[in-house]
N, C-alpha and C positions, 0 to 999 in steps of 0.2 A: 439422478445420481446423488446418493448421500454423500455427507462430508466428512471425509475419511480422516479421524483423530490422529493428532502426533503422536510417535512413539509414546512406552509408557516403563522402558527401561531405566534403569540406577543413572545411566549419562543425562538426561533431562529432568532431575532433581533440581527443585526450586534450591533446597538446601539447606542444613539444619550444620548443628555441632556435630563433628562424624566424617564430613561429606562423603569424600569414597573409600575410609578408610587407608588413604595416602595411596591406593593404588592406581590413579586417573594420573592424568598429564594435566599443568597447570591449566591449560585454554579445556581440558575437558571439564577438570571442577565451577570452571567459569562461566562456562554453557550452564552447566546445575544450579546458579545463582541467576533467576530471570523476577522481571521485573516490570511490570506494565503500568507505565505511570503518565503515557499521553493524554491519561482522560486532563491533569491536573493543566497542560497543556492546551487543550482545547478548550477548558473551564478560564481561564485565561481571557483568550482573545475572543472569549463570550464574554468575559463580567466588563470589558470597557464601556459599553453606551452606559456604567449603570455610576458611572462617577467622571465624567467627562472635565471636572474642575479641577481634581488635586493629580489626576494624572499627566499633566503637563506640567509638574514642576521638575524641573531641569535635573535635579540631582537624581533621579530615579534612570535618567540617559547612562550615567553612569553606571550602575549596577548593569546593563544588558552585555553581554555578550554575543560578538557576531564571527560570522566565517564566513566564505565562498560558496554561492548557491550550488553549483555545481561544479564538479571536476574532471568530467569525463570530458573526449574530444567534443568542440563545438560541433562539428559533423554528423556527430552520433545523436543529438536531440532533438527530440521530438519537436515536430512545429507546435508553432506557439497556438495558443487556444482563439479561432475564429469569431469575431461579435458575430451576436444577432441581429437582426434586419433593426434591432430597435437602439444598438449601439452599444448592448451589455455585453458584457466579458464574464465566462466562468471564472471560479479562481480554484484552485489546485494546492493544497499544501499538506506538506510533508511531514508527518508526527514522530518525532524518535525519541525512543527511552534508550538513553546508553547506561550500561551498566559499569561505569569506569570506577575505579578505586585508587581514585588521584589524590582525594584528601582526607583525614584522618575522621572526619565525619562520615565519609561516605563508606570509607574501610568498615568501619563500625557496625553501619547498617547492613553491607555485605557482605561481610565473615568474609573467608578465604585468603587470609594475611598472606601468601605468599603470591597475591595476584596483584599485590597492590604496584601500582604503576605500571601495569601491563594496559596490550594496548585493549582498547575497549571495544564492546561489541553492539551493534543495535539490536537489541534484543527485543526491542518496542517497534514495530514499524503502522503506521496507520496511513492512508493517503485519505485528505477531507474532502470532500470537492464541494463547491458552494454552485447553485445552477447562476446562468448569468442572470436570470431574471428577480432570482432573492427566492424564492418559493420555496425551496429545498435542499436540502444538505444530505448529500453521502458521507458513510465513512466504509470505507474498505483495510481491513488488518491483513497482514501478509504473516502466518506463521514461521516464526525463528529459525525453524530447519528446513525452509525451502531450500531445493536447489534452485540456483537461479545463472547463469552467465553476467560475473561483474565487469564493467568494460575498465578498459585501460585511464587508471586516475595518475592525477600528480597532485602529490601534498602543496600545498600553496606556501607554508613557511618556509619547509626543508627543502624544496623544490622534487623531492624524491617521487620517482616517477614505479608507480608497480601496474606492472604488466597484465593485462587482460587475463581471465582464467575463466574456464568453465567447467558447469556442476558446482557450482560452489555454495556454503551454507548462503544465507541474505546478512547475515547479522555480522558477516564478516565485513563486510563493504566498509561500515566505519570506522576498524583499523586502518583501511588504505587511503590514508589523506584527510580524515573528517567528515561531517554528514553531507558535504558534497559527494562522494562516492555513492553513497547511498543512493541520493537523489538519479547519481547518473546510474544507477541501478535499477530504479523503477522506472524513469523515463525508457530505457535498453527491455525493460520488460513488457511495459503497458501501452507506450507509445503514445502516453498522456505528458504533455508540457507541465511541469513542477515550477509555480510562483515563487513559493515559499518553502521555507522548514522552521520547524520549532523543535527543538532539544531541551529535555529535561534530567536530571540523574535522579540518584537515590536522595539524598538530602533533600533536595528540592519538591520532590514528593511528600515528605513528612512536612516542610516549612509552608506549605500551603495547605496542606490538608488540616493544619492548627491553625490557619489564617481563618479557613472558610468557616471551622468550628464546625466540622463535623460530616459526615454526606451517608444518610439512609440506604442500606443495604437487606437484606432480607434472607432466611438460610432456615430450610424446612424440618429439621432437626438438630441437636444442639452438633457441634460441629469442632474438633480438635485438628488441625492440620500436622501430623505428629508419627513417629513411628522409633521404635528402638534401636534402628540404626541411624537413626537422624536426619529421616527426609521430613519433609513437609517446613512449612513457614512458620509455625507455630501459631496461627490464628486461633484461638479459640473464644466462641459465641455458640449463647443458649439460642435453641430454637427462637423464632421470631425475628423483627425490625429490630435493629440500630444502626444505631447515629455514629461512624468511623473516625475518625480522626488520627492524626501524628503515625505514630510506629504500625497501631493497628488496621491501619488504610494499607500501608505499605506492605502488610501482611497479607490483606486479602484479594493484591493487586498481583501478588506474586504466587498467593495459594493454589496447587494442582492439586495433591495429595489428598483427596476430602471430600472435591466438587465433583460430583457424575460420576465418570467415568477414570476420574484420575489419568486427563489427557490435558495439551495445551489449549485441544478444543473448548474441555470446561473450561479452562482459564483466562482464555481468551472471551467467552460469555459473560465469566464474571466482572472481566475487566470492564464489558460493554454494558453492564448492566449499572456500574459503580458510576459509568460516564455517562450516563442519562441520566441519574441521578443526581449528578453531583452539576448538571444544566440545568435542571430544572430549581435546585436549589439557588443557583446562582441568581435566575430571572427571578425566581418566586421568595422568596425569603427573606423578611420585611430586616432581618439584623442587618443585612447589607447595605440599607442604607444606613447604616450609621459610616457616618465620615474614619471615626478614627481606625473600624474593622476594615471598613475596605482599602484606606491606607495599609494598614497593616496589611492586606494581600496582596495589594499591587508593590510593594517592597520585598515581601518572597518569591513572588513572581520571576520579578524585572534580577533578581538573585541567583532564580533558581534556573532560568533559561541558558541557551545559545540558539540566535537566531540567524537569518542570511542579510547582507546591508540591505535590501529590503525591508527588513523592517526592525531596523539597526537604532530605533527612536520611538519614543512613545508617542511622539506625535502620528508617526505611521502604524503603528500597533492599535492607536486609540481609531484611527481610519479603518484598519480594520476588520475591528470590533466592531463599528459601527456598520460594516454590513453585512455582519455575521447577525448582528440583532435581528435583522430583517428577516431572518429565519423561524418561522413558527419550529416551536419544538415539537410538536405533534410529525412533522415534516422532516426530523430529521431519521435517518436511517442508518441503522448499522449493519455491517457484515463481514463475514469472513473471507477471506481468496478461498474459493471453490478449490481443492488440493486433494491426492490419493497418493498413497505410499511408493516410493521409486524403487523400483524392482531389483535394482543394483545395489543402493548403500541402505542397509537396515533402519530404517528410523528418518529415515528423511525423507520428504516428501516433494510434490511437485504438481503447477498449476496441471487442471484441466480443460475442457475445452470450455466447462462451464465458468473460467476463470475467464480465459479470453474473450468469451458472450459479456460478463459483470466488465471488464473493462474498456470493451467497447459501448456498453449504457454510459459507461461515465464518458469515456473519450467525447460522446456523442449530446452528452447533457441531456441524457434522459433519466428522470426520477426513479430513482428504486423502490421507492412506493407506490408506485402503481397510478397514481395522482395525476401524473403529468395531463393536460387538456392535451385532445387528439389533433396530431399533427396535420397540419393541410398542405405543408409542403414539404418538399423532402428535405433530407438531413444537409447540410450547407457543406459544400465544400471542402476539402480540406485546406489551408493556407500552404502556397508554398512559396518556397523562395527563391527559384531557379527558374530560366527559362528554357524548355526544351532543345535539345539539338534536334535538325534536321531530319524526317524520318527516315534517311536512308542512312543515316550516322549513328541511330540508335541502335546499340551491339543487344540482340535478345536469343538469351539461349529457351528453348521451348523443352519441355520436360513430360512426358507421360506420365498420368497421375491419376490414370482413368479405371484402374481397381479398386474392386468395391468387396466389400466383406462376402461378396456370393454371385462376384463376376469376375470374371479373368480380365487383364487388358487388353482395351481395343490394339492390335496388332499393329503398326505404323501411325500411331496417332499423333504422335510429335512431329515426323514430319508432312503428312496434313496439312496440319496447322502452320508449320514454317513456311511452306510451299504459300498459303492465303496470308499468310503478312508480306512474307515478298513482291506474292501479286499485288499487296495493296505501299509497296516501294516502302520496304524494311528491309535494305540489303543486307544489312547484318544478323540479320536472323540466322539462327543455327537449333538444327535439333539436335539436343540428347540421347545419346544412344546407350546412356546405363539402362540398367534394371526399373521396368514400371514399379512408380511404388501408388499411394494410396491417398486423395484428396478429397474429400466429401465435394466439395465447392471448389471450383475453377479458382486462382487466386495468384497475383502478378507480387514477386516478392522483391525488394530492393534494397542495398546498403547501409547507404547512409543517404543524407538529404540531398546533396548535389546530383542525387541518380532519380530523387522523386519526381520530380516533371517529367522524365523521358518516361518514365514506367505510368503515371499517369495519360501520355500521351498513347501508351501503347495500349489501356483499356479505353480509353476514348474510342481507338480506330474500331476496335474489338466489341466494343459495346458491353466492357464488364464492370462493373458501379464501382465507383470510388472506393467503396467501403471492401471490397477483396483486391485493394492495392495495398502492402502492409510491407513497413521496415523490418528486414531481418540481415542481421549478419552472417547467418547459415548461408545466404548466398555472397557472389564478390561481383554481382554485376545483375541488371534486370532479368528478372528469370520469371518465364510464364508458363504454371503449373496448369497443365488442362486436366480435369478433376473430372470425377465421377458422372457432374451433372454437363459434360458435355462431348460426349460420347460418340458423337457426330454433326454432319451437316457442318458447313461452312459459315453460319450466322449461329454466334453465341445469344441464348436467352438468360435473361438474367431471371434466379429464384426468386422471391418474392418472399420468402421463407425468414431469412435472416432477418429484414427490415423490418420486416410485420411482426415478427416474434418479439418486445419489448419489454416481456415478463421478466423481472429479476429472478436468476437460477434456484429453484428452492435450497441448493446445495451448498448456497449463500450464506442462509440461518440470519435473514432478515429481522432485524429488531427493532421497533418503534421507539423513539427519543420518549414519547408523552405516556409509554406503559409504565405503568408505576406497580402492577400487581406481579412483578416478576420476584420471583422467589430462586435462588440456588439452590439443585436440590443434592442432599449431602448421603458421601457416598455410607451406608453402615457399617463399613468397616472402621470410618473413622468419627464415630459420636459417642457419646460419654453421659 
């Protein structure tokens, strides 16, 4: 499956003087001001092993800004990330670029005067994941117009509590409460546990991008980001490499208009190509060590952030950094949410299945480059926190789900199946009697975490692998979908299919941290 680009309508305008000629709604001019500036964020908590002495001076504590890791129900999160038999822990953090216009700097760089103090959007979302063993680093980007189900957050200052919704864009999440919603957003999606977040704005982009002095970029014909009604970012660069910096970084983090296809897709490559870039500058780039330059970056930085009291210190930031270093840059990898157009609302889009394969490699800590050394055992466990009830206490509704794109459903299959967990003393089992719908793969779905042990005990009895036990709020109690591949017979065999398949989705648009020959290539409607 290819990766199906975000809309390319006037409402997804990066945005120029003009914007929509005053006929949008404020939150819609808002969306047309986007801004991908996580790369400067994770060039950050990369440049620490590389000044470990002036970063522990106390007054830099002061400039950080922190929030609430998360805001959603403690219920609703995902378990925490399982060590390895060798005692490592993955770590998981949260990349956001808000695009707020809270202060008169940041108004500035994002036009649209009458959004100023409205509430802000994530319009950056990145999830990093580091493997527990050091070896490798994912990033995964979630486009700005996913729909996504935001769970129910509460502001932590205001106490103000906003209620659960669904189909909702993603970048909305950080109005409800702060970049803990977000987080409880992606955890509600991925079902990956979130360590960390890092938040950056618009300011903070330019302040470090003149810290680093500069980050190689590449663009295969001379390139205007521009239009006479006033879209585009205004980027302009001749054909060839240069060196970015201040306003014109921030330009080409935000430029659609220009690159490919004049989608978020391109922009989202670009932004990935600025952020390998601007890694490899950081490890490689002998000006960095000069003391007073990298002072100067760790003072934009520690400025231009909001982070979770995890890492609410430089002394915890400078930690780390230190085992982000441990990362060969050849090893790291970049990608997109595998995503196709939602058939409902014009322009917004929504994961695929190849989105839930890319986020169970991460869930799983396996390398999206392909590199991982082959496993000899299987995938560990998941952590839970609960201890099963009883198996005759455990209430499971069984559902037919045994349609297949060129089979009818098997005709009483749910209850089957009800009738053989009874027999094996699951008094509460009950079949479903709506409409058969459609599961490729047999798979037991459950709530929230206090229901995880009993649905794991009930693929235990079943013999269906951990890995098609999965949290979902579409149900309100253990619910066991019997899917395509179990059509019959009273003994469930597990596919082999899913575990063995390890390939990261081509539909990814996988990109190597250590390629340096990447070029944008620019659209000719917009070169000069």
């Amino acid at each position: 499956m290819s990766l199906t680009p975000v809309d390319k309508d006037a409402s997804d305008d990066e945005g120029g003087a003009g914007g929509d000629g005053g006929n949008g709604t404020a939150r819609g001019r808002r969306r047309r001001r986007v801004l991908r500036w996580s790369a400067t964020v994770l060039a950050l908590v990369i440049l620490g092993g590389a000044g470990a002495g002036y970063l522990y001076y106390e007054h830099l504590n002061a400039n950080i800004k922190s929030d609430d890791l998360n805001l959603g129900d403690s219920k609703d999160r995902a378990a925490k990330t399982q060590a390895n038999s060798a005692g490592q822990t993955a770590l998981n953090i949260l990349l956001i670029g808000s695009d707020a216009r809270d202060t008169a700097e940041n108004q500035k760089l994002g036009g649209a005067k009458d959004t100023y103090g409205g509430l802000p959007l994530a319009d950056v979302q990145m999830l990093l994941h580091v493997s527990a063993d050091r070896s490798n680093m994912s990033v995964v980007s979630m486009p700005r117009d996913t729909l996504v189900d935001i769970p129910k957050c509460t502001d932590p200052d205001t106490k103000k509590t906003y209620a659960a919704s669904t189909r909702s864009m993603t970048n909305e999440s950080l109005g409800r409460g702060g970049p803990g919603c977000t987080v409880a957003t992606w955890e509600k999606l991925t079902d990956i546990h979130i360590d960390h977040f890092m938040m950056i704005d618009f300011s903070g982009v330019v302040s470090m991008a003149d810290a680093i002095g500069g980050v190689p970029v590449c663009v295969d014909a001379n390139v205007y980001s521009h239009t006479s009604t006033g879209k585009g970012s205004g980027l302009k660069l001749a054909e060839g490499t240069h060196s970015i910096k201040g306003k014109q970084a921030l330009q080409w983090l935000r430029t659609r208009y220009g690159f490919e296809d004049d989608t978020d897709l391109a922009r989202a490559k670009a932004q990935h190509m600025y952020m390998n870039s601007m890694v490899r500058e950081l490890r490689a780039n002998a000006k960095l060590t000069n003391p007073n330059k990298l002072r100067k970056l760790a003072e934009a930085a520690t400025k231009a952030i909001t982070v979770d009291d995890g890492l609410d210190t430089i002394t915890k930031m400078y930690d780390l950094a230190t085992e982000l270093q441990k990362v060969p840059t050849e090893r790291i990898t970049m990608t997109t949410m595998p995503n196709a157009y939602d058939t409902v609302q014009t322009g917004r889009v929504v994961p695929t299945e190849d989105a839930t394969k890319l986020f169970r490699l991460v869930r799983q800590d396996i390398a999206l480059d392909g590199k991982d050394e082959k496993k000899t055992t299987a995938s560990p466990s998941p952590t839970v926190t609960d201890t099963a009830a009883a198996d005759d206490a455990i209430a499971v509704q069984v559902h037919n789900s045994t349609r297949t794109g060129t089979l009818a459903p098997v005709v009483g299959r749910a209850s089957t199946v009800t009738d053989l967990l009874q027999a094996k003393g699951f008094d509460g089992a009950v079949a479903d009697t709506s409409t058969a719908t459609s599961e490729e793969t047999t798979v037991i779905r459950y709530p929230s975490a206090d229901l995880q042990a009993d649905a794991l005990r009930v693929a235990k009895v079943l013999g269906v692998p951990t890995s098609q036990v999965k949290k979902s709020t579409d149900v309100s109690g253990v619910t066991l979908y019997v899917g395509g591949d179990w059509r019959s017979g009273n003994k469930y065999t597990a596919s082999a299919k899913e575990e063995d398949d390890d390939k990261t989705p081509a539909s990814a648009q996988a990109m190597n941290g250590a390629d340096d020959s990447q070029c944008m290539h620019v659209d000719p409607n917009y070169t000069w």
